[in-house]
N, C-alpha and C positions, 0 to 999 in steps of 0.2 A: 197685840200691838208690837210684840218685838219678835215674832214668828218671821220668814222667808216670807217671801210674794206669795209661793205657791203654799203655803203652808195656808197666810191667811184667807185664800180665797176657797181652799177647800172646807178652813173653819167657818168662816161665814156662807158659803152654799149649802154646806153639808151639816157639819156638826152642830152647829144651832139649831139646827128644825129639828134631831131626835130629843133633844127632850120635851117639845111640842108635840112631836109623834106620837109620843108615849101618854098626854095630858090627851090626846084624839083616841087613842085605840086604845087605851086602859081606862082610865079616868071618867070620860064621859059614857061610856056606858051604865057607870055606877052613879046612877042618881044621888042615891041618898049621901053618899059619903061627897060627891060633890057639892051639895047642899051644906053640910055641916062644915066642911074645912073654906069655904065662898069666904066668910068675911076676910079669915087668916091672908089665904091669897091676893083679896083685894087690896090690903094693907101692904102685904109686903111689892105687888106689884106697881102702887100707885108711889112709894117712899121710894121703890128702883127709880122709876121712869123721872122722879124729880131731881132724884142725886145724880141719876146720870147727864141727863138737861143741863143741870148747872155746871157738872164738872165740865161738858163738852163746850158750856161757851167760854171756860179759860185756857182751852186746849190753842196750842201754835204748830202741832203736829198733826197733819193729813190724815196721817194712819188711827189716829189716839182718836179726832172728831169723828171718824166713820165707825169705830168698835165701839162710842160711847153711843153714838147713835143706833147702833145694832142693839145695844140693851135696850133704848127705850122702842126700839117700834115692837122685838121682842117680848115687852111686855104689856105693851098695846095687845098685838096678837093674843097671848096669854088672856087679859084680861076677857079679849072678846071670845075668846073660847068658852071660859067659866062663866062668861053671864048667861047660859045658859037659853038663851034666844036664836032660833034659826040665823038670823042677819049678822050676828053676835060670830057663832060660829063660823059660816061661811065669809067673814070679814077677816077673823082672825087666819084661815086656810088660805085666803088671797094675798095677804100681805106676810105670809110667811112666803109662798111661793115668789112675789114679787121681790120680795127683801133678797133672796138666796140669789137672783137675779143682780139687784140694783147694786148691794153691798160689793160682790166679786168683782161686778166692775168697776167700782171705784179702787177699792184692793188692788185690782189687777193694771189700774192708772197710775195711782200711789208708789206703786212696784215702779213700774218702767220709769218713773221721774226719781224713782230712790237710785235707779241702778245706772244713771247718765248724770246723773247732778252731787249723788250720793250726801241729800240731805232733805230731811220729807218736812222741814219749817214752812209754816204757808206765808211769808214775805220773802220768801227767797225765788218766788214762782210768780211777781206784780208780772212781769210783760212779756209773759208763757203765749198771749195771743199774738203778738208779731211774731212769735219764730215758728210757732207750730200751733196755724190756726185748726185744724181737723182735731189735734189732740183736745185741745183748750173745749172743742166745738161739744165731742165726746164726755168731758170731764164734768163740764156745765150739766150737759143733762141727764148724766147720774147725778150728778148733784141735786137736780133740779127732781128729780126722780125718789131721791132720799128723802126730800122734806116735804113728800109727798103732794107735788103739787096739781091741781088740776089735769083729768085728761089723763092722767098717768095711772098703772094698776096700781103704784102702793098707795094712792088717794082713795079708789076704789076702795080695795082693804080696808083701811083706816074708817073709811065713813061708814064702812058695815059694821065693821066693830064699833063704832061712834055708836051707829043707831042701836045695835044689839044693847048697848049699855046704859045707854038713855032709855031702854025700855023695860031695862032690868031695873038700872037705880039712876035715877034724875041727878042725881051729888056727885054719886058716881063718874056719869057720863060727863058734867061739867067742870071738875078737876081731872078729869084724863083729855078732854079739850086743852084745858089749860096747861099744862103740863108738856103737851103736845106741841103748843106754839111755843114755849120754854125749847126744845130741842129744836126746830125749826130755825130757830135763831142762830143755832150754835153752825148751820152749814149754811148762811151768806156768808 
């Protein structure tokens, strides 16, 4: 959150997906060991995704609501990795790729209005659409991209993960919905 423009767009393109990478090319080969550590991770990814949710809808900083929002689809993805289900997997690989997308650009929006205004508060930005409607135009639909909405690849991801998890564990899958609309809130 208090990295450069360019720092946070390569942390969120880049640096977040290796240790994902690592959860795909180490981890999931080994069945058994990912079997026995499943519940740990479940717990500690579903207690992330809620802390993050809540802290990100008291956030009034740009940059604070997109990196709080990075933990929770991060561990969306995660989760859908560990459930151990095709849909599961291939959910969480989408919306890692989507996120490394959707996050940089908002980072990379975040930035240009920190470096002409030099203050990233979101009431300082009410009528950003009469001066610069293409910015405003761009910002919306990463936004709208973030809280994965229809039609968009991180909805895609999200809903593979959704189903991988709902086919893993039914509780599971309907507190990480829930949860899910929790962060969603936090970026209208």
């Amino acid at each position: 959150m208090e990295a450069s423009t360019v720092g946070s767009v390569i942390l969120a393109a880049l640096m977040l997906k290796l240790g994902l990478y690592g959860i795909i090319r180490f981890n999931l080969p080994l069945v058994n060991s990912l079997l026995y550590f499943q519940p740990i991770a479940y717990s500690l990814g579903i207690t992330s995704i809620f802390y993050a949710s809540l802290v990100s809808i008291r956030q009034l900083d740009m940059k604070r609501i997109v990196a709080y929002s990075s933990i929770v689809h991060m561990n969306i993805a995660m989760l859908g990795l560990l459930s151990n289900t095709s849909q599961g997997k291939m959910g969480g690989v989408v919306l890692i790729l989507s996120h490394g997308l959707v996050s940089a650009l908002l980072f990379f929006l975040i930035g240009a209005l920190y470096d002409r205004a030099q203050s990233k508060l979101i009431f300082y930005y009410s009528g950003l659409t009469a001066i610069l409607p293409t910015f405003s135009t761009c910002l919306f639909l990463g936004s709208v991209a973030n809280i994965s909405f229809p039609l968009t690849f991180s909805f895609i991801g999200e809903l593979l993960a959704f189903v991988g998890l709902f086919s893993s564990n039914s509780l599971l899958g309907i507190i990480v919905i829930m949860s899910s609309i929790l962060s969603s809130i936090s970026s209208m």
